[in-house]
N, C-alpha and C positions, 0 to 999 in steps of 0.2 A: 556342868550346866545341864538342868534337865529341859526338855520340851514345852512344859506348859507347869504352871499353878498346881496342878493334880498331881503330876508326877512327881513334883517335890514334896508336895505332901505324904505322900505314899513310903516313897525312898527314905524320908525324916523319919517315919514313926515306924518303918523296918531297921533302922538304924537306932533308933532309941532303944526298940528291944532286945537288938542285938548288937549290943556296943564292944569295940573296938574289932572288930571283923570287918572283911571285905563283903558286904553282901550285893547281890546279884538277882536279879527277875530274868530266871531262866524260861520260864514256861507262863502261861494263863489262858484261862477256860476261854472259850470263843467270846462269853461278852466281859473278861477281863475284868471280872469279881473277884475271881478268887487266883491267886498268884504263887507257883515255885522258885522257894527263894533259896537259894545255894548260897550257903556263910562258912567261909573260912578265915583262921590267923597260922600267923606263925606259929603261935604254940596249942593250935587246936585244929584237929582236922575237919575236913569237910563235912558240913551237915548240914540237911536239907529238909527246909521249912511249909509247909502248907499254909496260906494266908487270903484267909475269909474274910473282905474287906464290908460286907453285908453284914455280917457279923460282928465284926471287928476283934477276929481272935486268929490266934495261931496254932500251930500245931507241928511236932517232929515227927519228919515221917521217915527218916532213914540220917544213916552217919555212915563216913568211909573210912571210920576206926574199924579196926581188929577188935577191939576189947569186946 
């Protein structure tokens, strides 16, 4: 259960994007536009998201694969 109307919106369409992962709002700019989102699964490791809600886009900005 999220906090308000907004937040599920938000958590929905980071989830959409990033389906079947555990995602995460680790981080966000002081007026909470733009949001660090940490997504991992079982068979994919950890990667971490940039996400312009003003914009309405995403972006990779690191991964804690080796490859």
């Amino acid at each position: 259960m999220l906090f308000d109307d907004a937040a599920e919106r938000i958590y929905g369409g980071i989830d959409q994007l990033l389906p079947d992962c555990e995602n995460y709002v680790i981080d966000a700019s002081l007026d909470g536009r733009r949001l660090l989102v940490e997504s991992y699964s079982d068979v994919r490791p950890t990667e971490y998201h940039l996400v312009d809600l003003d914009a309405n886009k995403m972006w990779s900005v690191g991964s804690a694969s080796r490859a």
